[in-house]
N, C-alpha and C positions, 0 to 999 in steps of 0.2 A: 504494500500500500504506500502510496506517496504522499509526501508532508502534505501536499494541496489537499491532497483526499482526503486525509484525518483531520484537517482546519476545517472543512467543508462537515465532516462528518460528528463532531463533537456539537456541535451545536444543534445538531438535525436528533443526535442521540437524546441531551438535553431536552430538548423541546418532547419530544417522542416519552421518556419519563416523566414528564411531569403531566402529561395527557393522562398516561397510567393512573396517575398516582390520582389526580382530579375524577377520572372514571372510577375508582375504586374508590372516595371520598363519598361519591353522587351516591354508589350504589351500599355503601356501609347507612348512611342517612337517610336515605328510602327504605333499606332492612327497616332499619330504626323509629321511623313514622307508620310505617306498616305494620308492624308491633304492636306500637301503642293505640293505633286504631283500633286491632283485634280485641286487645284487652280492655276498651273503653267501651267496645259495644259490646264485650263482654258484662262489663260490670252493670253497663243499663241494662241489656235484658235481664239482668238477674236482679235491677230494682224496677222493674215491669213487672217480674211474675210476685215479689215481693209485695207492691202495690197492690195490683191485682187479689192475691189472695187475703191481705188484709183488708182488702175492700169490701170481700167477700164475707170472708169473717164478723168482721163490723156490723154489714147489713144482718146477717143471720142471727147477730146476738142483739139488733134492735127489732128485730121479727119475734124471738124467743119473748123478750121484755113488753115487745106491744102485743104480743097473741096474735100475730097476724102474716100474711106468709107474703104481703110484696114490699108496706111499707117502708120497709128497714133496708132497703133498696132505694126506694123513692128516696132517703133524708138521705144515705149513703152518694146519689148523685146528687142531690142540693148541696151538698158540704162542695163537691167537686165542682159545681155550677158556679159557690159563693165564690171559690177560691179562685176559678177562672177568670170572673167578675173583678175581684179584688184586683188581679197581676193583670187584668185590661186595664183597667181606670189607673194604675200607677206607670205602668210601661213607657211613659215617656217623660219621668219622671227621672232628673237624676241620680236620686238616690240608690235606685232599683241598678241600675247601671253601675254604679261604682261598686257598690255588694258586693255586686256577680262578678264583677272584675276581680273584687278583691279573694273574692272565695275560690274562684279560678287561675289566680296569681299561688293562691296558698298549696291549695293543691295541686297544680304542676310542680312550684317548689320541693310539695312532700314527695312526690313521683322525682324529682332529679335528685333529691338528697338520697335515697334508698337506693 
């Protein structure tokens, strides 16, 4: 190999490694977001069926207390109706926003501290 061709060629190497190294960066940090996807909609379904059967619950132990086999259903979605009601009427409210920020700051935190 000739001096021009290894002046010519270290540089071309250079460049070439650090493409690697950038492709291999990209794909370590997509693993890494793809992850934590799976284990977030991990953790919601699993407070979806939690909801869900305390919901259930809930209503069935106001049916047991009223004697009656839908009511405790009916208050069971009014509680979910009030609650919906409530986080409409403040939603564009700051407060509401800063919370969620702040409760979403803490817990990424607690996720990158672990």
């Amino acid at each position: 190999m000739s001096i021009l061709t290894s002046l010519i060629r270290k540089p071309i190497n250079y460049v070439e490694h650090r493409i690697a190294d950038a492709k291999e960066h990209i794909r370590e940090e997509i693993a890494e977001k793809v992850s934590q996807v799976i284990v977030y909609a991990a953790l919601g379904i699993l407070m979806f069926f939690f909801t869900l059967f305390v919901s259930i619950g809930l209503a069935v132990l106001f049916n047991v207390w009223l004697e009656t086999a839908v009511w405790g259903y009916f208050i069971v979605g009014g509680i979910y109706l009030l609650l919906f009601g409530i986080l409409f009427l403040i939603r564009k409210k700051d407060y509401l926003a800063r919370k969620a920020r702040q409760y979403a700051d803490y817990f990424v935190k607690g996720i990158y501290r672990a």
